[in-house]
N, C-alpha and C positions, 0 to 999 in steps of 0.2 A: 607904500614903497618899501621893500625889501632893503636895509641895513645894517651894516655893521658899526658897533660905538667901540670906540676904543678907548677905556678909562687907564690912562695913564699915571700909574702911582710911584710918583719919587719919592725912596724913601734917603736919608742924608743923617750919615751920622759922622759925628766929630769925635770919635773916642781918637787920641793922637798912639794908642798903640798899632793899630793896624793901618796899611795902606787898601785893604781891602773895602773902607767904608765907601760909603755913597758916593764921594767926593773925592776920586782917586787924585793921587800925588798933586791936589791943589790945581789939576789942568782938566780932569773929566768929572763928568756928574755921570753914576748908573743907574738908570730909569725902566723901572719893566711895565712894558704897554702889557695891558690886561685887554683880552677882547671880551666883550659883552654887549649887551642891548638887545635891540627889537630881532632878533635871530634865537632859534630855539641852541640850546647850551643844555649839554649834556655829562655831568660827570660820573663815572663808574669805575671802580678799580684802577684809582691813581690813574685814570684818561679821562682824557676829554674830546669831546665831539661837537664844533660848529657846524649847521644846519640850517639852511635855506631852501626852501620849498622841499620840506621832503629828504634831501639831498648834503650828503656830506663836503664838506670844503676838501680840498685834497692838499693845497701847497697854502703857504701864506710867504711872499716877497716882503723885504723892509728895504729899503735902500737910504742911504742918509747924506744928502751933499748938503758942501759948505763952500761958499761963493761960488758954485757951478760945479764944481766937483766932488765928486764921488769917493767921501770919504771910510764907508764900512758900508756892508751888506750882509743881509742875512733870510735865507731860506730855511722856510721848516716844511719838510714834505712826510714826516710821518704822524699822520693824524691822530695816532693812537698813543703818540708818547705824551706822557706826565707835562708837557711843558708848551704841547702843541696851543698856539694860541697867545702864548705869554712870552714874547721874544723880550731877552733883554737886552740894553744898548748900554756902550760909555759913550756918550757925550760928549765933545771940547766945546769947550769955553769959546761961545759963538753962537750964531743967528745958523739955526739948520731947518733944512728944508725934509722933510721923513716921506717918502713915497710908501703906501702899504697900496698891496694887491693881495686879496684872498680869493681863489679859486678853484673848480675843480676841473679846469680843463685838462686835457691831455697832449702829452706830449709839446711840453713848453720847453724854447729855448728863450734863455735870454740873454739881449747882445746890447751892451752897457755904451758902446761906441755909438749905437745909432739910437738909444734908450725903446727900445722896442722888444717886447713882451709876445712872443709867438706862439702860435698854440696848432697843433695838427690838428686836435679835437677842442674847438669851441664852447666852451660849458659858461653855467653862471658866474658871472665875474665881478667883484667888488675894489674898488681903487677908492683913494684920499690924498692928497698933497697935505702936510699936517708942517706947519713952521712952528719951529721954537725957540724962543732967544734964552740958550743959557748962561748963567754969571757964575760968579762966584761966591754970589751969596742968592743963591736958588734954591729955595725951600722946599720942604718937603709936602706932599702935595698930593690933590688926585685931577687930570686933565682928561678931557673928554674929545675922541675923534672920530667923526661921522662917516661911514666910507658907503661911497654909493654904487648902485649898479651902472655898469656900464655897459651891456650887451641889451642888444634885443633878440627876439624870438619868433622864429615862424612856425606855427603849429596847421599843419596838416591831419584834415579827419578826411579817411575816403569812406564816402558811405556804402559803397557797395562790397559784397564779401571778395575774401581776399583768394582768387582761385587756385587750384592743384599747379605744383610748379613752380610758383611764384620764388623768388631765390633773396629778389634787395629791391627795396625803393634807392630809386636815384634823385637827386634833388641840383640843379645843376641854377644856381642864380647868373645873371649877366654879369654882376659885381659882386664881390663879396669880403667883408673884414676880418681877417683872422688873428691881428696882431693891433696890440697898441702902446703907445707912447706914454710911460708910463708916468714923465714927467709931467702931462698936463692930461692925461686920461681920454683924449684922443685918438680913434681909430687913425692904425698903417697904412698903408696904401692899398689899396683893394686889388684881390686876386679878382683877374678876368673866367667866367667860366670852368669855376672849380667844380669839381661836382663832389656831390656831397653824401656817402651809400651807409645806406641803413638795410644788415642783413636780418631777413625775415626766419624768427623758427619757424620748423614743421607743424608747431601748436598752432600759431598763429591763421594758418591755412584754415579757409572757410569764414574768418571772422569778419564780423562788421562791425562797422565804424570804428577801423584800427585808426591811431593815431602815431605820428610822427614828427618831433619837435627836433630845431636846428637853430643852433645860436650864433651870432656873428655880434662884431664889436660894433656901435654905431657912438654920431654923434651927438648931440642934443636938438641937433637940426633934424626936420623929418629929410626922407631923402628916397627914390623907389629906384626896383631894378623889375627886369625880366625873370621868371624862372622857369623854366622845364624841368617837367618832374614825370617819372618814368617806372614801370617794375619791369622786372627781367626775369628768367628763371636762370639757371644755372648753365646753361650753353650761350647765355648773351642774348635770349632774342627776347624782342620788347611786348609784355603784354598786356599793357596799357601806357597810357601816357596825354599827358594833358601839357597846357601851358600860361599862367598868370601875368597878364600883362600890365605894368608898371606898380608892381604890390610897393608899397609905402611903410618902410620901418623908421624907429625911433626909440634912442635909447630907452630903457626900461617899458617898452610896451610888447605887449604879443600884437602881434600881424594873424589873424585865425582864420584860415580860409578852411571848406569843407565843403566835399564836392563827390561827384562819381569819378574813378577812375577808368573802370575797364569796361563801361557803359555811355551812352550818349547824352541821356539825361543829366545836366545839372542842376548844383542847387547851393544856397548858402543858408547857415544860421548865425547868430551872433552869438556869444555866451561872454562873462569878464571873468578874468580872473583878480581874486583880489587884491593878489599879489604882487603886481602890477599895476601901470597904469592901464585907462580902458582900451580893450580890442579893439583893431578896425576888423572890420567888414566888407569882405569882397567877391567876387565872384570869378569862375574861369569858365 
């Protein structure tokens, strides 16, 4: 399983010249969450780079409530600056509840009223709920927080070559998760019949066994939907098109179906990834 650790290193100092120490004017503590762990961590030219499958993080969320409210927050969306990764926080003196979300979706709003984290493009997504009771005599220190995936994955292989024309796979689920709650890492409410388009280059044409992967939030619960899945060329009209009946996701697993698109013959194989928990296995 794909994770993010978060070593959080309080550092606290008492020199009575500055208010700038650790332990601001006696009511905050400043604490800089370090990310590290089982995720590949890349430093170069005063940057840093987090790294999951492959794939860059793009945004990292902090949020930080005290008795249910929403006291500081903090977005870092440039992944290439000196500090990406390493948010710091003041603290007050209090039991805090710290939300982190790291991801590289696209197109995220986030809306603090109804704690929901929305994304137009779906990508890998990492959350943690991380509590911490600060005092005033809280030490200095290194604290570790585990932040896990929250999305699962439907990976599409069409075995048959991909013909002249061909413009976008369409991927249209019955349900589908786009947002989540950030305070308990819970899928939003499911859009009905989203569709979901992936444009095809002009390289791509002729190839086989192209592949197509689509991310959505799920629960820890298994849960299935319908999907219609579809290529078009570039006037709209449909030049294959299949349909998965009741396909089965679950947080941190790939769902791998592979099959023919623009031919009658189907077929499945299994494969894992390790990255993940183990594939299901289906057929259309």
């Amino acid at each position: 399983m794909k994770r993010y650790i978060f070593y959080i290193m309080v550092a606290l100092a008492f020199a009575a010249c500055s208010k700038n120490d650790a332990v601001l004017d006696g009511s905050h503590v400043k604490i800089t969450f370090a990310i590290s762990g089982d995720f590949t961590l890349t430093s170069h030219d005063f940057t840093r780079s987090l790294t999951a499958d492959g794939k860059d993080m793009a945004d990292v969320w902090v949020l930080d409530y005290v008795d249910g409210t929403l006291v500081q927050q903090l977005h870092q969306s440039d992944n290439t600056a000196a500090d990406f990764g390493t948010p710091t926080l003041n603290l007050s003196i209090g039991t805090h509840h710290i939300y982190f979300v790291a991801s590289r979706g696209v197109g995220a709003v986030l809306n603090t009223t109804t704690h929901v984290l929305t994304f137009t493009s779906v990508r890998d997504t990492f959350w943690k709920d991380y509590a911490i009771t600060i005092t005033s005599g809280t030490s200095s220190g290194n604290r570790s927080v585990t932040l896990d995936r929250i999305v699962t994955k439907l990976k599409l292989t069409f075995t048959d070559a991909i013909p002249e024309g061909a413009a976008t796979f369409n991927v249209t689920p019955s349900s589908w998760h786009y947002g989540v709650d950030y305070t308990n890492g819970e899928p939003s409410e499911a859009t009905a019949n989203g569709t979901i388009t992936v444009n095809i280059p002009s390289s791509e044409i002729g190839v086989v066994n192209e592949a197509v992967s689509i991310f959505g939030f799920s629960s820890a619960t298994e849960w299935t939907t319908d999907i219609d899945i579809n290529c078009k060329n570039s006037a709209d009209a449909v030049l294959g098109s299949t349909t998965i009946t009741s396909a089965p996701f679950v947080r941190n697993r790939v769902s791998e179906y592979t099959g023919h698109l623009f031919g009658d013959n189907g077929g499945m194989t299994l494969s894992l990834n390790t990255a993940w928990d183990d594939a299901y296995q289906g057929t259309w």
